[in-house]
N, C-alpha and C positions, 0 to 999 in steps of 0.2 A: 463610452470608454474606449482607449484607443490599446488593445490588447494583443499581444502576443504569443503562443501557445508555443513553447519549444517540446521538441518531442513529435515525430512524422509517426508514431506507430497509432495502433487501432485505441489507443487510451486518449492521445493526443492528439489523433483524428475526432473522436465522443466529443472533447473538450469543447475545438475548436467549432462543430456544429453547435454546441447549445450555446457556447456564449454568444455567434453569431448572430442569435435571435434578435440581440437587444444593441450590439455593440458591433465597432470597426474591427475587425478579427486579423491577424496572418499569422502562419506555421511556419514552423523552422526546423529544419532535422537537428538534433545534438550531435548526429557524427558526421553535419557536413556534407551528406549523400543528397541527391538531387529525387524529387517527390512532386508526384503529378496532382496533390494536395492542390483544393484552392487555394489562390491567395497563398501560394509556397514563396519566403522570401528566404535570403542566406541570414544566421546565426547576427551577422555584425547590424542589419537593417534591423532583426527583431528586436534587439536589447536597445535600440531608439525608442521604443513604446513607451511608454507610461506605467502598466501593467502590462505583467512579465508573466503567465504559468509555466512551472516547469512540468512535464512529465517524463521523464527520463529514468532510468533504472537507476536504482538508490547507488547500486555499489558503484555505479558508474559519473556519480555527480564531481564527486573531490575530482574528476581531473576535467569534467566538462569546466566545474571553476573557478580551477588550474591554468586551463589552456585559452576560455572564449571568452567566459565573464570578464564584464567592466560593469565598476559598479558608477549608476548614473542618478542614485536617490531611484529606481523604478521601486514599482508595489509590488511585491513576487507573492505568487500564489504557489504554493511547492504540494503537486498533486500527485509526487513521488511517496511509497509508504515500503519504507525498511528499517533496518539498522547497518550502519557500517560495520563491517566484518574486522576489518584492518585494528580498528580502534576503541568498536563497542559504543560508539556514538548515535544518538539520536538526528536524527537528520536537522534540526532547530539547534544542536549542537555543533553541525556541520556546517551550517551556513549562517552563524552568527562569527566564525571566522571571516566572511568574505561580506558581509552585510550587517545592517545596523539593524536587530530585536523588532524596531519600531516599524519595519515596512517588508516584515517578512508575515502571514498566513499558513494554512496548512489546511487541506480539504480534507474530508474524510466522511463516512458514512458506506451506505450500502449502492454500489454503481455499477453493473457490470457495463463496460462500453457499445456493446452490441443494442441495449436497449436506450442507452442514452442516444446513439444517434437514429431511435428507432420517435423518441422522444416522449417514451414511455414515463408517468410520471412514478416520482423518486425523489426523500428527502436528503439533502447532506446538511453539512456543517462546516464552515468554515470560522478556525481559530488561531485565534494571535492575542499577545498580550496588550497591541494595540485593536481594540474591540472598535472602531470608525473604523481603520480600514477592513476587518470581517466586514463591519456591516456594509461596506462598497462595494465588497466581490460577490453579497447577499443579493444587492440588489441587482447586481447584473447578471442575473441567473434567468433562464428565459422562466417561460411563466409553469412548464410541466416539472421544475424542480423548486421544491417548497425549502428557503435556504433558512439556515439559522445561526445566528454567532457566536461563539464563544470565547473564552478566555484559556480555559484547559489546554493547552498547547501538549505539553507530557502524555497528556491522559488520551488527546486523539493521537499522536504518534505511535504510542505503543501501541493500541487497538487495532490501527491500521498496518502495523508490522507483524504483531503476533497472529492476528487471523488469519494471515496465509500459511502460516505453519499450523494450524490447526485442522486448516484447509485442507491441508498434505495429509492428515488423521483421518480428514473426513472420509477423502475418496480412500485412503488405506480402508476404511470402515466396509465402505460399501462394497468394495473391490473384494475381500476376504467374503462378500454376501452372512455380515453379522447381524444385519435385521437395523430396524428400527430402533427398537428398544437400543442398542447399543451405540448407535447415530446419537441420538438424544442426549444420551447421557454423556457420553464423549464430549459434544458440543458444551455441554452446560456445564460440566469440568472444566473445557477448555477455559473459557470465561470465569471461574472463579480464578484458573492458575494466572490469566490474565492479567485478572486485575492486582492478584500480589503481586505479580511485579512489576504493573505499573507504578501499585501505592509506595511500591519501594525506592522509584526514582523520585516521587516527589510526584504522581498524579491523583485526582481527586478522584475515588470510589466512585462518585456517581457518574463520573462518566464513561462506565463500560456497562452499563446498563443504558445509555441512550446511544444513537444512530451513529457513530464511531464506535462504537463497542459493542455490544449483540445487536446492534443493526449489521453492522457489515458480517461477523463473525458469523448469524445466521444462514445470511445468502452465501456468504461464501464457501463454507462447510458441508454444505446440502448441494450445490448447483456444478453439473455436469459443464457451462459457461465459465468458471471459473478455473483458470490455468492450473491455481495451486492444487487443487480438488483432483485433476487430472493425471498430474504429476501421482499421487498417492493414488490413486486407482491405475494405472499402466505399474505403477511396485509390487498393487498385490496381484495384478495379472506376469508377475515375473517378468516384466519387462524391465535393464538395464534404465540408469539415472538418463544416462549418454542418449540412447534412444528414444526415451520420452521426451527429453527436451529438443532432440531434434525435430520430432513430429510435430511438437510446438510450434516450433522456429520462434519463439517468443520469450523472455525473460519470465520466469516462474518464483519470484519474490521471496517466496516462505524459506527456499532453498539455501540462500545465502543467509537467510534473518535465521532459521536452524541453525548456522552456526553459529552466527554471533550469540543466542543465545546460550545457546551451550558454552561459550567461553566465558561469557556477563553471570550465566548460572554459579560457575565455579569458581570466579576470581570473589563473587557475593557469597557464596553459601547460600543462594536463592533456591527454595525445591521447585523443579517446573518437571514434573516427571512426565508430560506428554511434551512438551517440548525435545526434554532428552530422547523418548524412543524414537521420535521423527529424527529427530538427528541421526542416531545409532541406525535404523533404517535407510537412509539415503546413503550411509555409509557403508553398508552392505549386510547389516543384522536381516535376520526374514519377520516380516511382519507378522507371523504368529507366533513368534519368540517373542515379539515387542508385547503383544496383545497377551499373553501368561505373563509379563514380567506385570504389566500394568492391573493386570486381575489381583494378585497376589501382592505387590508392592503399596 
């Protein structure tokens, strides 16, 4: 397959390693910046491809395409996981404005980048409601990732949005030093609040109990690798929002999808009470305020 990864950062760097296993590969920055990436071409060469991954930060897609996208019939793999803040939209929301249902996918599962270009093995899931092309981006998977297809499109979206704000609980968790016991049970809440509101938009229960849903949710909740995780561990070390994402230097996903939910929360009547205190936290509430409201609430 003749593939190309948009997206120069260390997600979009993972990508373009593993696919290159099997396939013709090149990278393209989304903003344009020049990257000493293999195989680096500009934005207008990449979308000549056939297959197209995106990885680029969710809030940041509507004007990537806005501004660069032409749509050529390519296969898009959108390896992006948020929600739009602006609108409360699903990203399969987002880009069935500017593409046709039938040749868009959506990856998902447990992946931190560091290990995929380590080529540590790891399963994902790639889903669309046309299930041939899953099973094409399945098969171009090198051989250390075990792929699988689906149809669930809602149900991996949500999974791979909300775990990063659960994310942000998790290292909140650790960061207060609450123990285990409290890691656990946080995490496995998280996942039930998960799944009501994915079931609310229309996604199937069962899958946040597979590798888009407490696959990712687990690694991501637990693992010092994982941005969002960081972000809520430098909160309850009293570090400012501003400061930890500068130390990032990296987009921290959960942060913006916290807010959308909190708006998607309120315009539905949806209850997501750890979603709300990550919100209220990164807002400036102190996480042992959040952590009594969540005891008692």
């Amino acid at each position: 397959m003749d593939i190309a990864v948009v997206g120069a950062g260390k997600w979009g760097e993972a990508l373009a390693f593993a696919f290159s296993q099997k396939n013709s590969v090149v990278v393209a920055s989304a903003t344009g910046r020049k990257s000493s990436l293999k195989n680096f071409v500009s934005i207008r060469e990449a979308l000549k491809r056939d297959f197209v991954v995106v990885a680029i930060s969710a809030q940041y897609i509507r004007s990537w395409l806005e501004e660069h996208f032409e749509d050529r019939e390519q296969k898009i793999l959108v390896a992006s996981k948020g929600i739009e803040i602006s609108t409360g939209n699903l990203l399969n929301e987002l880009f069935s404005e500017f593409v046709d249902e039938q040749n868009i996918a959506f990856l998902s599962g447990p992946s931190f980048a560091k290990e995929v270009n380590l080529a540590l093995p790891t399963a994902l899931v790639v889903s669309s409601t046309n299930l041939d092309l899953a099973k094409e981006y399945v098969d171009a998977f090198p051989d250390f990732i075990k792929g699988y297809a689906d149809s669930d499109v809602v149900g991996a979206e949500v999974g791979g949005a909300y775990k990063n704000v659960i994310a942000i609980a998790g290292g909140l968790c650790d960061g207060l030093e609450l123990g285990n016991n409290a890691r656990a049970s946080l995490i496995s809440r998280g996942l039930v609040e998960m799944a009501r509101f994915g079931v609310s938009l229309g996604a199937e229960e069962r899958t946040f109990l597979s590798l888009g849903g407490a696959g990712d949710l687990f690694l991501s909740a637990s693992s010092r690798l994982s941005r969002n995780y960081r972000v809520g561990f430098g909160l309850a070390e009293g570090k400012t929002l501003a400061e930890i994402l500068e130390e990032l230097g990296e987009v921290a996903e959960g942060v913006g999808t916290a807010k959308a939910l909190h708006k998607i929360s309120k315009e539905r009547d949806i209850y997501l009470p750890i979603a709300r205190e990550v919100y209220e936290v990164l807002h400036g509430k102190k996480p042992e305020e959040s952590l009594r409201d969540l005891l008692k609430g």
